[in-house]
C-alpha positions, 0 to 999 in steps of 0.5 A: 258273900256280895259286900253292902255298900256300907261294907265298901265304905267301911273298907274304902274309909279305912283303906284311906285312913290307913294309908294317910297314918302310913304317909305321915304329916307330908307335904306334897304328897297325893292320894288317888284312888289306885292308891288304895289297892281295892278293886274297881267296884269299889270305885264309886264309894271312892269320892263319897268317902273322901268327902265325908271325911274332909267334911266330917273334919277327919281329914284335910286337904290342900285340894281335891281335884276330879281324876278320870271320874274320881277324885284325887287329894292334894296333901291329905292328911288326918287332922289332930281331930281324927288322930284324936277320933282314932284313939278313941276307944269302942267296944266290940261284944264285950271287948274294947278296942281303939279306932285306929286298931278298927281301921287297920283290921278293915283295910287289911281285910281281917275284919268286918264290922258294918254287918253288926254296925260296931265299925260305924257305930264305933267310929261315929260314936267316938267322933260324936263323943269327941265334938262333945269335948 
């Protein structure tokens, strides 16, 4: 089954936040799009997915330079908003689950929620919850 483009961007956001909790709080370091080990049609959601989470205050960076088309981030790290947003919990059918356990499933490939909008919903939901506080 052919992915939506919400899927890839689940996948895409996941895959970046997965990679910024394995790296720490690190100076110096950089993410590029290579990095996330997805394959090229995941490409062009790459720069968008960046964006909104710099811009949605999940992640922060020193700079975001253009790299071959895409964008490459100086010193990324998730803020203490997005640690919080990952705790947060959703619920799923009838079981509940934190963010950071959403994120880790998605980008290890064993999950997919955009289909039922349980990810998005969850992850907006909770980020919505937490501006609210």
């Amino acid at each position: 089954m052919t992915e939506t483009n919400l899927q890839k961007s689940e996948r895409v956001i996941s895959k970046i936040l997965d990679h910024l909790m394995s790296l720490g709080l690190q100076q110096g370091t950089q993410l590029k799009f290579k990095d996330l080990d997805l394959p090229n049609d995941y490409k062009p959601i790459y720069n968008g997915c960046c964006l909104w989470l710099i811009e949605e205050g999940i992640v922060r960076s020193s700079k975001s330079q253009p790299l071959g088309g895409n964008l490459r981030m100086l010193s990324p790290m998730i803020t203490s908003r997005g640690f919080a947003l990952l705790d947060q919990s959703f619920t799923v059918g009838k079981d509940k689950m934190r963010v950071g356990q959403a994120v880790k499933e998605v980008a290890d490939g064993q999950r997919n929620y955009a289909g039922i909008g349980d990810f998005v919903g969850g992850l907006l939901g909770s980020f919505t919850k937490s501006m609210a506080r």
